[in-house]
TIVEXTI-77615 format. One record per residue (C-alpha): residue in three letters; y, z, x. Coordinates in steps of 0.05 Angstrom, whole numbers, plus 32768, in hexadecimal, padded with zeros to 4 digits. Layout:
! TIVEXTI-77615
ALA Y Z X
...
//
This chain:
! TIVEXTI-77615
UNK 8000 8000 8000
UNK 8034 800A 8033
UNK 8023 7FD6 805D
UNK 8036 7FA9 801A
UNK 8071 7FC5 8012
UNK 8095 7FBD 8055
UNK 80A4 7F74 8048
UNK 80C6 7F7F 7FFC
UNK 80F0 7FBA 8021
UNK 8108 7F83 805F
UNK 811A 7F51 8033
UNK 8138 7F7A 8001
UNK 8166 7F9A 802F
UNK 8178 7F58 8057
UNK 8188 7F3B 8012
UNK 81B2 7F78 8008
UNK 81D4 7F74 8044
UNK 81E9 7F27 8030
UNK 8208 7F3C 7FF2
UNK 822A 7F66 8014
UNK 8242 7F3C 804F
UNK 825A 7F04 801A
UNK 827C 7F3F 7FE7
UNK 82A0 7F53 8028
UNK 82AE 7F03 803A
UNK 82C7 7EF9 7FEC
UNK 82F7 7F38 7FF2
UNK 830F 7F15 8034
UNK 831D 7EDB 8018
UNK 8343 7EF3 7FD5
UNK 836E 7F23 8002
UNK 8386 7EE6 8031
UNK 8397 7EBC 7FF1
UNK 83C3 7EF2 7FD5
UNK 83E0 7EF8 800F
UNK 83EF 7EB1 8014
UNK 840D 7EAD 7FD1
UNK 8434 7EE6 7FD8
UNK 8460 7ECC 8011
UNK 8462 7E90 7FEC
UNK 8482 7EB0 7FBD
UNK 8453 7EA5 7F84
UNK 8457 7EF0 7F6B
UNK 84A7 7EF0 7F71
UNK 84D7 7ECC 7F39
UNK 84E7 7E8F 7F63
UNK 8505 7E55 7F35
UNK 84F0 7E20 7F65
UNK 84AE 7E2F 7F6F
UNK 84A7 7E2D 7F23
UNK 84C2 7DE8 7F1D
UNK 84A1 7DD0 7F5A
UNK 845D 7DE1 7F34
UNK 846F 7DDA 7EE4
UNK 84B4 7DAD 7EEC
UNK 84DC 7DB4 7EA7
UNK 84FD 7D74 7E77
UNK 8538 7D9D 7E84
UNK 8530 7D91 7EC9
UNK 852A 7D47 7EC2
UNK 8566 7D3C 7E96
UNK 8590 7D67 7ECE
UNK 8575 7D32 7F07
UNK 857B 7CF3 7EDF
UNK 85C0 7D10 7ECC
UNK 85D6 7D14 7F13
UNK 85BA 7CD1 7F27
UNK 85DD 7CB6 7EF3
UNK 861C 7CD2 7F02
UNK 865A 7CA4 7F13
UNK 8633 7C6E 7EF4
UNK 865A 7C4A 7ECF
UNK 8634 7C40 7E8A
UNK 8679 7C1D 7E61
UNK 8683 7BE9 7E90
UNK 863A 7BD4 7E93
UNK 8641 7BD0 7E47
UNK 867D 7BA8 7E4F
UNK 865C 7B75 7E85
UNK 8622 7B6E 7E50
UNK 8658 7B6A 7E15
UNK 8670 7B2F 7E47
UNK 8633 7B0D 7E44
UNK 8621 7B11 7E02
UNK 8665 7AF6 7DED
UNK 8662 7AB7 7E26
UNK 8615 7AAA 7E01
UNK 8630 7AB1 7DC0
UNK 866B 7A8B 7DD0
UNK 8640 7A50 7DF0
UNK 8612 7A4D 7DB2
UNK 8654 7A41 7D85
UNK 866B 7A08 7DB1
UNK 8624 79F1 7DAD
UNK 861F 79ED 7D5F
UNK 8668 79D8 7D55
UNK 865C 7997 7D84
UNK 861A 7992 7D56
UNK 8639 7991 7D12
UNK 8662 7963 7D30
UNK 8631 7930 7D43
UNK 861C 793E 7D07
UNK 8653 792D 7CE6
UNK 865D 78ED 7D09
UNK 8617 78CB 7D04
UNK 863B 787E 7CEE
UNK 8661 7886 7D2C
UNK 8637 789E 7D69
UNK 85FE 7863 7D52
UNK 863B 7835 7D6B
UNK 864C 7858 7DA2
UNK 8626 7866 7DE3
UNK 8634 78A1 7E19
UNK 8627 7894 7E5C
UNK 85FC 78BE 7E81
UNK 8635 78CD 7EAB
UNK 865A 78EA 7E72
UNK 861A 790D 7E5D
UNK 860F 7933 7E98
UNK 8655 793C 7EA4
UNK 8654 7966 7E5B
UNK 8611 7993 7E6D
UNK 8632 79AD 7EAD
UNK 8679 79B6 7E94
UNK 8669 79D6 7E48
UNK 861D 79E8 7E51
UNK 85FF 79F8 7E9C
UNK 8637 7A1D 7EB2
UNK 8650 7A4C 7E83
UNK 85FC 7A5B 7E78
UNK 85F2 7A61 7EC0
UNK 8635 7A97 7EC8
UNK 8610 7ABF 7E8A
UNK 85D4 7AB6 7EBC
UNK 85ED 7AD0 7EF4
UNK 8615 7B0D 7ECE
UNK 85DA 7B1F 7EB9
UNK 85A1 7B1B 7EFA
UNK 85DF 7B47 7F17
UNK 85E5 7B85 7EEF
UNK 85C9 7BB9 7F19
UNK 85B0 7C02 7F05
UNK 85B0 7C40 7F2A
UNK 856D 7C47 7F4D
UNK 8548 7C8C 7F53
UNK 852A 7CA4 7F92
UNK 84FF 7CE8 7F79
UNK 850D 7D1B 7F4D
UNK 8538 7D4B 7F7A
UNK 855F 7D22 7F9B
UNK 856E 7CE7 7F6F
UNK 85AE 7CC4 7F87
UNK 85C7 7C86 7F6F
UNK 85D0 7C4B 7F9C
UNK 85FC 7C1E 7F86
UNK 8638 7BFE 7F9D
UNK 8678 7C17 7F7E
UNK 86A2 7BE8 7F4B
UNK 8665 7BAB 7F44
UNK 8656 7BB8 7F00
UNK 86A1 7BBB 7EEF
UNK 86A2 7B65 7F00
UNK 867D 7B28 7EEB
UNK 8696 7AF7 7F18
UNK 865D 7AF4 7F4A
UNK 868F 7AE6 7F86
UNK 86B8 7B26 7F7A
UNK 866E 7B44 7F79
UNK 865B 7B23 7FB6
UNK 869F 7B37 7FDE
UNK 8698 7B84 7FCC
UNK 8652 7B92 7FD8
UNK 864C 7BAC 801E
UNK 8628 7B86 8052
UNK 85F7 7B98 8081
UNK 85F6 7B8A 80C7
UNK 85C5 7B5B 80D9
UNK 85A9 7B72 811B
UNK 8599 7BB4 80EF
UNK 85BD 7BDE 8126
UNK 860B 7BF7 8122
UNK 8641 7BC1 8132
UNK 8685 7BC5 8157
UNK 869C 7BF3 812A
UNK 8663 7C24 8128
UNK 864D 7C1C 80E5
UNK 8613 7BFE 80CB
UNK 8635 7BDA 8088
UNK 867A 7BAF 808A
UNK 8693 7BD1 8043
UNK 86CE 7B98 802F
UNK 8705 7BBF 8004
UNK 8730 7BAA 7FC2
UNK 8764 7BD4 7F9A
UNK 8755 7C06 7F6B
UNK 877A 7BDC 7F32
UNK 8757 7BA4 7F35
UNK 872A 7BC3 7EFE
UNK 8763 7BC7 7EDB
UNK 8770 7B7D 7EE0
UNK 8728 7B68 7EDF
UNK 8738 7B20 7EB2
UNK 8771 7B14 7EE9
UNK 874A 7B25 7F21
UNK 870F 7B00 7F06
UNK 8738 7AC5 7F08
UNK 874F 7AC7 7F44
UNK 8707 7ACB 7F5E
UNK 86EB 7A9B 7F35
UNK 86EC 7A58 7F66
UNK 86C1 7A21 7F85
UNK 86A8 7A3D 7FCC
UNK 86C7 7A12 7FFD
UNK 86F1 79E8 7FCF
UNK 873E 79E9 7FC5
UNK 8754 7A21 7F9B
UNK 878F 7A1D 7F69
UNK 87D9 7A25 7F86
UNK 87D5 7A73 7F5E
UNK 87ED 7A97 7FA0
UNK 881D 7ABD 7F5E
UNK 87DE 7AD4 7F3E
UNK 87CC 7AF7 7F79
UNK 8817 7B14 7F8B
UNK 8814 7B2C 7F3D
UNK 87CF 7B4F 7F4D
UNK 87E1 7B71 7F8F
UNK 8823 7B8D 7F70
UNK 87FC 7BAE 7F38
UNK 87D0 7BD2 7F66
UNK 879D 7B9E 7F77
UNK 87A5 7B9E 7FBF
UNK 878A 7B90 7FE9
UNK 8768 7B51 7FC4
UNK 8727 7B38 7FD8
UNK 871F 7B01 8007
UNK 8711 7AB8 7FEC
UNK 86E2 7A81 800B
UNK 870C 7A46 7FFF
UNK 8739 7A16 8017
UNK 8785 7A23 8005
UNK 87BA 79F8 7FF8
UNK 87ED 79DF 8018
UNK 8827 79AB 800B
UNK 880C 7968 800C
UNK 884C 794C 8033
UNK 8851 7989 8067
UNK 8879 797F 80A2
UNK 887E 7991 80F0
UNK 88A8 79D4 80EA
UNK 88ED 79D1 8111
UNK 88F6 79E8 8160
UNK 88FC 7A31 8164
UNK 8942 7A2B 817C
UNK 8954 7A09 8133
UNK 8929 7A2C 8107
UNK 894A 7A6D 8106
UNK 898F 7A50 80EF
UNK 8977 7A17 80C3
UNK 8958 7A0D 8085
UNK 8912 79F7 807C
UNK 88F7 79B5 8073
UNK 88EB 79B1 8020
UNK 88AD 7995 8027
UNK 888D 79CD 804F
UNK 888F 79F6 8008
UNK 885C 79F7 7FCC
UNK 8892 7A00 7F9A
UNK 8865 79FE 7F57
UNK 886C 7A49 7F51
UNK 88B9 7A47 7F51
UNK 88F4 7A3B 7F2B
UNK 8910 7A12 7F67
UNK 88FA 79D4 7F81
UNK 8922 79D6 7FC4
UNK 8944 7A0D 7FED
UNK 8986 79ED 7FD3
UNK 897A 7A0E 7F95
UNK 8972 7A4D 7FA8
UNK 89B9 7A5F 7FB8
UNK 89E2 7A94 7F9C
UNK 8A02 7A65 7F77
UNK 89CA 7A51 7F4C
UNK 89C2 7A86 7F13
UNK 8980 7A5C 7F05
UNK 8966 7A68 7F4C
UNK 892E 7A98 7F32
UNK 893A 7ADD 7F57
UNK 896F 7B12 7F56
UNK 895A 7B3D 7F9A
UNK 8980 7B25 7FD9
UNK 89B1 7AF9 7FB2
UNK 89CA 7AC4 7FF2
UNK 898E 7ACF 801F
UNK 897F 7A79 801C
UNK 89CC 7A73 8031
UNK 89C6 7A6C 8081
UNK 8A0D 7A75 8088
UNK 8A11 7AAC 8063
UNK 89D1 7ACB 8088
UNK 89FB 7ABF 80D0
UNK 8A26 7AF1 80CA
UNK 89FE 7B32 80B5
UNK 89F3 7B67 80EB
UNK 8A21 7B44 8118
UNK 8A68 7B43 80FD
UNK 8A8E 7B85 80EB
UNK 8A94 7B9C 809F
UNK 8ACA 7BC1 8073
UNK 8A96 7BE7 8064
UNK 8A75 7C29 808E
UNK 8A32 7C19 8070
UNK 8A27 7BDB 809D
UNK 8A14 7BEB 80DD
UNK 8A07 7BB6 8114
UNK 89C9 7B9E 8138
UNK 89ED 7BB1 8183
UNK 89F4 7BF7 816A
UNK 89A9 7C00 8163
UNK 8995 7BE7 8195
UNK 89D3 7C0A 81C4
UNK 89B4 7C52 81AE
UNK 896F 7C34 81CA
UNK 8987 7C08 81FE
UNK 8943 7BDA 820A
UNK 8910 7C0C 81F3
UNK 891A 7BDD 81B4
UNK 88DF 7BAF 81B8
UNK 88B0 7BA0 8175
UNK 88C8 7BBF 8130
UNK 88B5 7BB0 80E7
UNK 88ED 7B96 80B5
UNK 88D9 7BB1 8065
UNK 8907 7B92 8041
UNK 8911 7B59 8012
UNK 892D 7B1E 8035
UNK 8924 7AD9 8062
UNK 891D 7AF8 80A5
UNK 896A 7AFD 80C3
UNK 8960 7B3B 80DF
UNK 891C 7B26 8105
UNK 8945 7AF0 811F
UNK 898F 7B12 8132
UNK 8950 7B3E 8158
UNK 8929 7B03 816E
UNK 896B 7AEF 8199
UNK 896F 7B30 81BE
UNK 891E 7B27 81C4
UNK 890A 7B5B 8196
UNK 88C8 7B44 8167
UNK 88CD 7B59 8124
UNK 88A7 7B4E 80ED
UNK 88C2 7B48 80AB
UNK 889D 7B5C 806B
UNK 88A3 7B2E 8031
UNK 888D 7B21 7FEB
UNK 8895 7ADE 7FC7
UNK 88C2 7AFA 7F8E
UNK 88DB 7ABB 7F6B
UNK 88E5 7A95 7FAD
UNK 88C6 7A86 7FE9
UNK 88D5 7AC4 800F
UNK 8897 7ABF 8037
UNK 8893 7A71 804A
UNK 88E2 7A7B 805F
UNK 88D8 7AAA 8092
UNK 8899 7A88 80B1
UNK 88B9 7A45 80B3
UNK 88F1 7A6F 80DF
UNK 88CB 7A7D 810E
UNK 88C4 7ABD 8102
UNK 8884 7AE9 80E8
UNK 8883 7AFD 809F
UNK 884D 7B3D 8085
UNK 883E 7B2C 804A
UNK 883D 7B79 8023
UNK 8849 7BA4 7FED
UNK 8860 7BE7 7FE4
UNK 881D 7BFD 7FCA
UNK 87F9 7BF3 8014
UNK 87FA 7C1D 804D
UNK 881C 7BF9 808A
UNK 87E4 7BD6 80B6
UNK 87F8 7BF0 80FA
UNK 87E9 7C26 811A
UNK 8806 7C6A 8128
UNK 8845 7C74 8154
UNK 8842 7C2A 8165
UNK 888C 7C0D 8151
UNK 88D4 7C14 8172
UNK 88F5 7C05 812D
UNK 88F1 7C06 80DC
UNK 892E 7BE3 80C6
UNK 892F 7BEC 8076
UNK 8964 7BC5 8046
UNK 895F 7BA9 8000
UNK 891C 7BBD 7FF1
UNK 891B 7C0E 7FDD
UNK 8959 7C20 7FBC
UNK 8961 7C4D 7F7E
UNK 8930 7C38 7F51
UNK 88ED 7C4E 7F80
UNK 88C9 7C91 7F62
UNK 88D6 7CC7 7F97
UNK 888B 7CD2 7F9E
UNK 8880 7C8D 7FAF
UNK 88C3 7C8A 7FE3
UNK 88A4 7CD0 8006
UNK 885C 7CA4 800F
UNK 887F 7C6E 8032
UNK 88A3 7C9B 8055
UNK 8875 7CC1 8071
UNK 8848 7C7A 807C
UNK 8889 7C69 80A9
UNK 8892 7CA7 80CF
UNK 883F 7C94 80E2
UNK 8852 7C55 8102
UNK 8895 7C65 8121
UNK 8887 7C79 816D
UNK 88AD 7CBD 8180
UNK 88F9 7CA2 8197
UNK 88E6 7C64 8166
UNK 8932 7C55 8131
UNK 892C 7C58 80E7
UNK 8962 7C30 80D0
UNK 8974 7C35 8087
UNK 899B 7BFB 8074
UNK 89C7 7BFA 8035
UNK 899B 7C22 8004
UNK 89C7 7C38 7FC8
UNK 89AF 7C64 7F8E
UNK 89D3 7C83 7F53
UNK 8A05 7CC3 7F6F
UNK 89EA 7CFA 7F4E
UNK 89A5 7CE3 7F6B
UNK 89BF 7CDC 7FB1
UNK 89AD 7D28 7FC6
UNK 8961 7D18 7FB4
UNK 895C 7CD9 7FDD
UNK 8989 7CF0 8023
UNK 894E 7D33 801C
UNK 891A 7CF9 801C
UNK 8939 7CE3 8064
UNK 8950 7D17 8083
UNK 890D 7D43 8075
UNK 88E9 7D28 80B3
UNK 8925 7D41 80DF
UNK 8931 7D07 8103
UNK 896D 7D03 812F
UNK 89AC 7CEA 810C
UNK 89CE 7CB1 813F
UNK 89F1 7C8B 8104
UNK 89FF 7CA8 80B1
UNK 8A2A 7C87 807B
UNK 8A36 7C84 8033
UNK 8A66 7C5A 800D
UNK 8A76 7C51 7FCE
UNK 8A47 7C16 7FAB
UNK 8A65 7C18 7F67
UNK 8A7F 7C50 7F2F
UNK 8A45 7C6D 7F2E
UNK 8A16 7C54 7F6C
UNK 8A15 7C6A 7FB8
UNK 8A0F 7C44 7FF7
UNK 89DF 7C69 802F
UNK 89E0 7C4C 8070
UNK 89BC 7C77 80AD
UNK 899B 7C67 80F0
UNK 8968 7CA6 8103
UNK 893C 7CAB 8141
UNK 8904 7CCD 8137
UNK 88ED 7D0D 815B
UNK 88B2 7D1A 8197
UNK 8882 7D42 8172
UNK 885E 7D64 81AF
UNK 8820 7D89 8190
//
């Protein structure tokens, strides 16, 4: 009997032992799992961890809420609403030529349409009005999500606000293609337009709206009327402009600056005038009122050389007396046909003159001079760079009417570009009296050095200001 009962005792207790061993191995286990999810942070109230594992609707709508955001859902509707109408409107001309064919039956059996004529009429009424609705529509683009935590939209900023696929083309940014960073060290070129030009969508869309590589329309005061309402800069165009079809050799630099143009150097479709005859003073049709006499060359001769009744004009030899030859390069912001570039031109002193085509050839006179014309608004900063120019000369251009807000801007822009020792010279602005306080704390606020200050009397109620101001070292 107890020889028979050894081997149930060994293998009970060796299964015993194994239960054991495993229990011990189990309780192991579940104590390094605990562990584990308690400095996950299972056990504690962690939001994150709870939508990691069971993520919420609520948690959705927040993500495709913030992709979403900036996207601008009215004027995809509107491109569509575009679309729709140019379909719409496409399938009226359709039926209407229909009906009348239709109408007409006796008549077209006699007559015959060349194929010419037939394929002229499917690209002019049919193929490309269906082909723009086309286009509009391959290009409306969505916002595309990239996971659910950080969804972020990547789109280009203003392309669902156009339909005209060139304006779509020019502000989409464009990548390198050697894939690395350029000149500039960035990896995209990002071309720039003015904020209004959503504003002005039809009239920008217009303007845009061309033959690549074919002449465009002489509508140079399409674009002037755009970048004075805030659409500037405008976009670039890819075609050929226009130019007179009878153009002639400018004159010798020695005779341009004294000497009218040539007539036929001028597009003059956008102007009362046909010659610069009829610009004179003496025209009351001449078709603008700023700088009344600027055409008249004689008239022109004599300012900023010859002494004045009045205190208000100073001369060119003062200026450049205070500075004597530190005068070299200077901007002229003003509205006018470049006599002050070239009184400065003969003492060797570049300027350039800014210049906007308002209701004469402002622009076209000063280049046929000789001279360099910037062609500008008041709504741009100034494209040079800081501390670069001798001399601002100002006159006929800001006067009372400018918002003080806007004045301190360009003030300030000024001061940027005006090198330390550089002259301000504020020619002839006049404003009403009582407003005369604001304007000389617009000037003086910069604490520039007073060389030259005047102010006469303009009319019963308007001022004269007249002051030449040198501008301080600012040693930081």
């Amino acid at each position: 009997m107890k020889r028979s009962c050894l081997p149930k005792c060994r293998l009970s207790r060796i299964l015993g032992w194994l239960q054991i061993a495993l229990g011990g191995l189990v309780i192991i286990v579940s104590i390094t799992s605990l562990l584990r999810f308690y400095y996950a942070g299972f056990f504690l109230h962690n939001e994150d961890i709870c939508r990691q594992f069971y993520p919420l609707k609520k948690d959705f709508y927040v993500a495709d809420k913030d992709a979403y955001e900036g996207f601008d859902i009215v004027a995809l509707s509107d491109r569509v609403g575009e679309v729709l109408d140019k379909m719409e409107s496409l399938q009226q001309k359709l039926e209407l030529v229909v009906q009348q064919m239709e109408k007409s039956k006796e008549v077209l059996d006699k007559t015959t349409i060349t194929k010419l004529e037939h394929k002229k009429y499917l690209e002019e009424e049919v193929i490309r009005p269906l082909y723009n609705a086309h286009i509009a529509l391959r290009q409306i683009r969505l916002p595309k999500l990239e996971g659910l935590r950080n969804q972020t939209m990547k789109e280009d900023p203003l392309i669902n606000d156009f339909i005209t696929e060139e304006i779509r083309k020019y502000i989409t940014p464009k990548e390198n293609r050697v894939g690395k960073k350029n000149i500039y060290r960035t990896e995209k070129i990002f071309n720039t337009i003015g904020h209004s030009c959503v504003l002005y969508k039809k009239e920008l869309e217009q303007y845009m709206d061309y033959d690549i590589g074919s002449y465009c329309d002489d509508d140079w005061n399409l674009a002037q009327k755009l970048m004075l309402n805030g659409c500037d800069p405008l976009p670039r165009r890819r075609y050929l402009t226009r130019a007179s079809k009878v153009y002639q050799k400018p004159y010798p630099i020695n005779e341009s600056l004294w000497k009218l143009p040539d007539d036929r150097n001028v597009r003059w479709g956008n102007y009362q005038c046909r010659n610069f005859q009829c610009l004179s003073s003496k025209n009351p049709k001449r078709g603008y009122t700023k700088c009344t006499g600027c055409f008249e060359m004689e008239k022109e001769k004599l300012k900023w050389v010859t002494n004045s009744s009045l205190p208000v004009d100073f001369l060119i030899s003062d200026a450049l007396t205070i500075k004597r030859g530190e005068i070299r390069i200077g901007l002229d912001f003003g509205v006018g046909t470049g006599t002050f570039a070239a009184r400065m031109r003969e003492r060797n002193v570049t300027i350039i003159s800014t210049a906007l085509n308002l209701g004469a050839p402002f622009n076209e006179m000063i280049a046929l001079r000789g001279l360099i014309p910037l062609y500008v608004t008041l709504n741009q900063r100034l494209p040079f760079f800081d501390n670069t120019m001798d001399l601002i000369h100002t006159a006929g251009f800001l006067d009372g009417w400018i918002d003080l807000l806007l004045l301190d801007f360009i003030l300030f822009d000024w001061d940027r570009i005006l090198r330390p020792g550089g002259l301000l010279w504020i020619d002839r602005f006049f404003c009403k009296r009582q407003d005369l306080d604001d304007f000389m704390y617009m000037f003086l606020q910069f604490r520039y050095k007073k060389h030259k200050w005047a102010i006469s009397l303009k009319s019963k109620d308007e001022v004269y200001l007249s002051a030449l101001l040198e501008k301080p070292p600012r040693a930081i």
